[in-house]
C-alpha positions in Angstrom: 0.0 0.0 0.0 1.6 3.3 -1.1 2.9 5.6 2.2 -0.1 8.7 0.8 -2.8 6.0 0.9 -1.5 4.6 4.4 -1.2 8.1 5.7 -4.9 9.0 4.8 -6.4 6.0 6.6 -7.1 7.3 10.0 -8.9 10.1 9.0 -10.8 8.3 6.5 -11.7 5.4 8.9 -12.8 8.5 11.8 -14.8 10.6 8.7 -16.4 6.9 7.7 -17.3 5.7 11.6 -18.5 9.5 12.3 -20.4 9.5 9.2 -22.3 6.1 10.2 -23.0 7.1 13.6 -24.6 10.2 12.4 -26.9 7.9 10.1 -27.9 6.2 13.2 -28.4 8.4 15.6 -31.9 10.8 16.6 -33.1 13.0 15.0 -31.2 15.9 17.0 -28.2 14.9 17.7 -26.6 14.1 13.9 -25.9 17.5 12.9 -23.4 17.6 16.2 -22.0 14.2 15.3 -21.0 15.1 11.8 -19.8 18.6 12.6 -17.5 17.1 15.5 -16.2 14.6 13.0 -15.2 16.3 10.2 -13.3 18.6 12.3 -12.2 15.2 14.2 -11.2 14.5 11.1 -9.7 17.7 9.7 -6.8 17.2 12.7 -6.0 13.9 12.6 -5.0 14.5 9.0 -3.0 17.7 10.2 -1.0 15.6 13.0 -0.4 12.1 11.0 1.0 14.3 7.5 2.9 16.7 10.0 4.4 13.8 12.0 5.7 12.4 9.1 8.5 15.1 9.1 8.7 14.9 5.2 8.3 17.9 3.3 7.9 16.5 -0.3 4.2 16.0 -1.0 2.9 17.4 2.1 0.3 19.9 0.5 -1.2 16.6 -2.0 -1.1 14.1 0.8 -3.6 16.8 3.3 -5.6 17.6 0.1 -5.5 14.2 -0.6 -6.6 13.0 2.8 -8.9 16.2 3.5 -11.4 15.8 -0.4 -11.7 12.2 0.7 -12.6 12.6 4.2 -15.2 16.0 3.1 -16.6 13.6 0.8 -17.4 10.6 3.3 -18.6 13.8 5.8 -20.9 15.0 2.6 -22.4 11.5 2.2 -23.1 11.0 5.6 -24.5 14.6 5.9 -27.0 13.9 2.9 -28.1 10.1 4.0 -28.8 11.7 7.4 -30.7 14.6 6.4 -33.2 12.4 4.3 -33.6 10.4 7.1 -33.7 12.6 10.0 -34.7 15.7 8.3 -33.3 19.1 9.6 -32.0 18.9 13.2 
């Protein structure tokens, strides 16, 4: 598995376990979940490509790591406002 894929995994896993949560939870409580986990999400990708301590491909591995993890956030956000409706 390349090192910018391997790198991006936390966050995705965090964005994708936030994301289902949100699905399941009430009706009030989902628009907290996925706020709280996209930001969850927007530092852990900050601290794992920082504590790399490589320069080279820094910028493409967050935006890399960050478009994915929105993307999860923006599926999760739609699923759970059909269900739920606005919070």
């Amino acid at each position: 598995m390349p090192r910018r894929i391997a790198t991006a995994l936390p966050s995705w896993i965090v964005a994708l376990a936030g994301s289902i949560y949100a699905v399941t939870t009430d009706a009030q409580q989902w628009p907290t979940v996925i706020s709280v986990t996209m930001g969850a999400t927007l530092v852990i990708s900050f601290v794992v490509q920082l504590s790399l301590q490589r320069k080279e491909g820094l910028v493409n591995r967050l935006a890399l790591t960050t478009a994915v993890s929105l993307a999860i956030g923006g599926v999760g956000l739609a699923t759970s406002w059909l269900l739920h409706g606005i919070g």
